[in-house]
N, C-alpha and C positions, 0 to 999 in steps of 0.2 A: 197287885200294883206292879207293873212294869213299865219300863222306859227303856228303850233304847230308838237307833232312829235306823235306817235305812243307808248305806256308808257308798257313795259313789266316788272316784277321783276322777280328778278332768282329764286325764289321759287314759281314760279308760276305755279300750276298745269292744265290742261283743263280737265275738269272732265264735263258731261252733264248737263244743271240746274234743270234737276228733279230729276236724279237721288243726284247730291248732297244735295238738298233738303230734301229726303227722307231722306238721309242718316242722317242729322242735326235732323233730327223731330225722329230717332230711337235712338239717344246715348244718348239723357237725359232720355226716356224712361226705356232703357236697364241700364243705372246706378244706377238707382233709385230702379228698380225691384233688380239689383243685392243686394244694400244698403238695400231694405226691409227685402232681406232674409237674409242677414249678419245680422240683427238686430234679428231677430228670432231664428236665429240658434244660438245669444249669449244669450239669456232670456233662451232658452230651458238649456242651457250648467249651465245657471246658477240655473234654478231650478233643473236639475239634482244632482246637489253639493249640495243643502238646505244654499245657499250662495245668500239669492236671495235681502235683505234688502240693504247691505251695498254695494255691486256692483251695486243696480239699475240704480246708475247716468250712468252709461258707455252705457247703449241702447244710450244716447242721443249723443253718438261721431257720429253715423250714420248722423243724423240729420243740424250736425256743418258741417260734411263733404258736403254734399249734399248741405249747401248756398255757398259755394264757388263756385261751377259752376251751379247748377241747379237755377231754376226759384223759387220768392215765393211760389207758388202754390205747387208744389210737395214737397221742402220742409216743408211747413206747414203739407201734409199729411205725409209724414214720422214722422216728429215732432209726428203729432199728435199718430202716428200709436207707435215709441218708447214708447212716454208715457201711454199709455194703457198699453203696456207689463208691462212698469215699478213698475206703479199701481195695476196690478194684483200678482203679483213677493211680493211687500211692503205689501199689504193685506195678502196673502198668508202666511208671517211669523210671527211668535211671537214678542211681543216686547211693551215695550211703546207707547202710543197712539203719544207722543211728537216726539220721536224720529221719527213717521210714520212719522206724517207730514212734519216735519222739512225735511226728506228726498225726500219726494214727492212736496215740494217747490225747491227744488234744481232740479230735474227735470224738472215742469215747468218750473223756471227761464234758463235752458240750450236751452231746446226749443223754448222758446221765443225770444232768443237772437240770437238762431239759423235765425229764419224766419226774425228775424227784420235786422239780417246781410244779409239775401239774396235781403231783397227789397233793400237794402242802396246800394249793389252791383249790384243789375237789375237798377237802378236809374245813376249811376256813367257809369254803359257802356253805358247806352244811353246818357248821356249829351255828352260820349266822341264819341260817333256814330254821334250826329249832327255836333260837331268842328270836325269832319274829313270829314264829309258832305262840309261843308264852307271850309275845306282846298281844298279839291278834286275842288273845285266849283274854287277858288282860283286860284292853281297852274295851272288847263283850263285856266284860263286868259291868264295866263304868255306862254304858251305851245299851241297854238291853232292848229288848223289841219294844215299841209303842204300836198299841193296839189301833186298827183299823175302825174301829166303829166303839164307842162311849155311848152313854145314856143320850139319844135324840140328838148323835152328831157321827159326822165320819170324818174321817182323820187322813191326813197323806202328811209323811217325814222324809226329808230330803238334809242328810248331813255330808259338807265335803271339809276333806281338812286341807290346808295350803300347802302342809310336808306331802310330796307325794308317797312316802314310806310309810306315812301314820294313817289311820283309820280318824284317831281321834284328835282333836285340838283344844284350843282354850275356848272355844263357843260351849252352851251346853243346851240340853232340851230334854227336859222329864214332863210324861204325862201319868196320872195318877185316875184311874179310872171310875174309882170308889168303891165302895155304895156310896151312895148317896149322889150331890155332885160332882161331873168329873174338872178336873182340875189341871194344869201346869203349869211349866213355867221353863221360859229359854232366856237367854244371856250368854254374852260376853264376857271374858275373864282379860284386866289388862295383863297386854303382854302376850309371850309366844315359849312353845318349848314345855319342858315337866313341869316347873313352877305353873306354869297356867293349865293343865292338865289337871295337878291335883288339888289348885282350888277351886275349879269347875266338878272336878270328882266330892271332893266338901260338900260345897253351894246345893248339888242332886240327890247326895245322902239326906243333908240334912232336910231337903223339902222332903223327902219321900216321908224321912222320920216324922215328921212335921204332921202332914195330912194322915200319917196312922193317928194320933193321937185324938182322938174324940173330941168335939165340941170348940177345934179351934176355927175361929175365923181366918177368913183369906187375907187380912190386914195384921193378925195374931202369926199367922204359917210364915209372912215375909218378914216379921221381926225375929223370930225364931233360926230364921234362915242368916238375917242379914248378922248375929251374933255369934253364930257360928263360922260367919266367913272374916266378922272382923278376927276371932281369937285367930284362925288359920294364915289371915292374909300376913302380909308384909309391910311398912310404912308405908311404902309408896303401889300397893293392891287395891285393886279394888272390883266387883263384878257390878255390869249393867243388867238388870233384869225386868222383866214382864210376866206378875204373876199373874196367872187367870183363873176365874171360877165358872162355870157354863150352868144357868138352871135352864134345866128343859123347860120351862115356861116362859122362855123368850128375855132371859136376861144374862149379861154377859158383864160379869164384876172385873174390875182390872186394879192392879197397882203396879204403877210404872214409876220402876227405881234408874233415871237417866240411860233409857234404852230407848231404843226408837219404838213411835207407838204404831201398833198395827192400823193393818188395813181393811176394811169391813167392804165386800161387792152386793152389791143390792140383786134383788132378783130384777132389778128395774135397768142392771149396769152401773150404776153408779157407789164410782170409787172412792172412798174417804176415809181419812186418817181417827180414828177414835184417840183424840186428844183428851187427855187427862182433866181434870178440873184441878189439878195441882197438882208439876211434878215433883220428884225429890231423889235425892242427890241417888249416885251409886251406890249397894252394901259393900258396907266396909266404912265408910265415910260418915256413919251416924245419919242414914237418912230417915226424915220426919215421914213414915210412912204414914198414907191414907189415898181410900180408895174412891175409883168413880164407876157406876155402874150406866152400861147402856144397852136398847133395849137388838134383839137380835130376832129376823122373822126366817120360818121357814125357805130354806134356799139362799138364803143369806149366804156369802163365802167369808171369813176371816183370812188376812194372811197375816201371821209371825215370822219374825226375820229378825236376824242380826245384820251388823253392819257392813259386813264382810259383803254382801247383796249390794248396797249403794254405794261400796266405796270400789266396786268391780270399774276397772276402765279401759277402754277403747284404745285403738294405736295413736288418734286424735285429743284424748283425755278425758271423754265425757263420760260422764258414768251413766251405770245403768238404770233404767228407770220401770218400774213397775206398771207406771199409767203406758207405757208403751206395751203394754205385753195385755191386754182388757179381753184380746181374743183368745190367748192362752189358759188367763182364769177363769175364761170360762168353761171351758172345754167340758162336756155331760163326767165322763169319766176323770175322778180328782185327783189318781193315781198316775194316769197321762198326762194333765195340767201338773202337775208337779214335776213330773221325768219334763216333760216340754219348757216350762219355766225354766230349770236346771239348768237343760241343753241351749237356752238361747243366751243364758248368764254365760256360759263358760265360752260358747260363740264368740259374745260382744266379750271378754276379757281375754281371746286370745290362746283360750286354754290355759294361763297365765293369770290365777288368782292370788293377790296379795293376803289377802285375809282369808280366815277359816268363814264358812257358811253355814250357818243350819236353820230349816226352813220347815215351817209346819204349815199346811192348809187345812180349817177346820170346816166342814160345811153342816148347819144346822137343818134337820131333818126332820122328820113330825115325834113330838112326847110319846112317852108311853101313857095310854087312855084318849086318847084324840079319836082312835076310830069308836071309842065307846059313847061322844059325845059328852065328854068331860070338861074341864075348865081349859084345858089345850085346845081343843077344836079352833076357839076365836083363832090363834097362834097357827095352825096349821092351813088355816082359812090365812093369814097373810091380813084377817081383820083388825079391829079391834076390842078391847074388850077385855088384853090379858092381865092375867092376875097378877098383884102384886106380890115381890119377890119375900116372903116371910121373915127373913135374915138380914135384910139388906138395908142399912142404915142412910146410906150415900144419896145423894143426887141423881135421878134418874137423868142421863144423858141422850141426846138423840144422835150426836157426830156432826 
């Protein structure tokens, strides 16, 4: 049983990793060289004037510049590199022997404090490179891979969180593979930040726990789930959810806990919302779960989404919309329809998403037994004829 999803951010570029590489090992170089010769070119300026004693501290701005992003190491050469102009500039003029020194300690002390601020600051990214290490390490926990292909379906997982620092947010999305039927379920956690982290981390435990357990139904797994996120949640907590069960013989159960209901593309195009025959409230909120089953044909697309998707908006405030994107879902390849929907979402939002996203495309595929001429055939023929779902109490829906 695994879950995790697919983690992109909207500022995320794909550049080669040598060449960005390279590119990282030429900018400290190339600021440094710049800063050397800004350094020079103010000692010249200044011994040009015969102004060379009492501006010598100012070679050392180079140096202060240069710890804020560069390495100890170049800093200290530049350090070192101002201070020799400095000292040659100090020598060079007339003056008290006190006032030299006095002067040419105040340059040491600038460049010392230069270099000792850059290790303080090479020392700080690294302690904060290893806790992002252990977060990254972390939120893998919580997020683990979701398989590409379940019983008589394939899968595409697209999660972005709105921190661009985080991988993970308060959206969540676990698929459960089986035996048997495969299963999941995605939602929203109110709210932003740890508190919604960890009772989306909950909400994913507890369904996985859930679906291990033998002989529970899909309507059984969300009551299970929804009492482990009330004990978790908070007064004012609560997660929207979309559970789902897929049987490979063309039925597709749902219980929708106030989340927005998917969207089913026909093999014929046509886009439609598989609305519930009754919704009920968020978990956490005591909702009256019960479910509606509808029927799903070979080539069918599903799409699941949280709200983070519709509530994406434009510089003009319209939001994003799904029926405008009919040529993306379809696309042959559902792993490019997914990367493509992504990229046109973060497009129309500017790179600039308010809310966390996680997005799953499910596409139904022929049963196992269909090429034996089995009771799938009808189903994979797109006819009819198929069997009824053994399990399944509910109202057959059409959408």
């Amino acid at each position: 049983m695994s879950a995790t999803v697919k983690v992109k951010a909207p500022s995320e570029v794909r550049t080669p990793a040598g060449e960005t590489g390279r590119s990282r090992d030429r900018a400290p170089r190339l600021v440094a060289l710049l800063l050397a010769v800004a350094i020079a070119v103010m000692a010249i300026a200044m011994l040009a004037t015969g102004r060379g004693l009492m501006p010598a501290a100012w070679l050392e701005v180079g140096p202060l510049v240069a710890s804020l992003a560069l390495s100890p190491w170049i800093t200290a050469i530049l350090a070192g590199w101002a201070l020799a102009l400095s000292t040659a500039l100090a020598i060079g003029q007339p003056g008290p022997p006190g006032v030299l020194v006095s002067h040419l300690g105040v340059c040491v002390l600038l460049a010392a404090f230069a270099v000792a601020n850059s290790a303080l600051r090479a020392a700080a990214e690294r302690r904060i490179g290893h806790v992002r290490a252990v977060a990254r390490v972390a939120q893998s926990a919580i997020l683990q891979e979701i398989p590409a292909t379940v019983t008589a379906a394939r899968l595409a997982s697209r999660y972005v969180s709105a921190s661009p620092e985080a991988r993970v947010g308060g959206d969540l999305l676990e698929v459960v593979a089986g035996p048997g039927y495969p299963r999941w379920l995605i939602g929203d956690t109110r709210g932003k930040g740890l508190p919604a982290v960890r009772l989306a981390s909950v909400a994913m435990t507890s369904f996985r726990d859930a679906c291990a357990q033998p002989g529970l139904s899909l309507p059984e797994i969300a009551r299970a789930v929804d009492g482990s996120v009330s004990r978790a949640a908070g007064d004012e907590d609560f997660v929207t959810a979309v559970f789902a069960e897929f049987d490979p013989h063309g039925w597709l159960q749902l219980v929708t806990c106030g989340h927005p209901p998917p969207l089913r593309l026909t093999v014929d195009g046509d886009l439609r919302p598989l609305t519930p025959a009754a919704y009920a409230t968020p978990l956490g909120l005591h909702p009256d779960i019960q479910s509606s089953t509808f029927t799903v044909n070979v080539g069918d697309r599903l799409v699941f989404y949280t709200d983070g998707l519709l509530e994406a908006r434009d510089r003009l405030g319209r939001q994003f919309r799904l029926e405008d994107c009919l040529d993306t879902l379809r696309h042959p390849d559902l792993q490019a329809a997914a990367d493509e929907l992504l990229g046109r979402l973060v497009a129309h939002a500017r790179r600039k998403l308010g809310d966390d996203v996680a997005l799953l495309l499910v596409e139904a595929t022929a049963p196992p037994g269909a090429a034996d001429g089995g009771p799938a055939l009808a189903l994979a023929a797109g006819g009819q004829g198929q069997p009824a779902r053994p399990t399944d109490n509910s109202l057959a829906l059409t959408g």
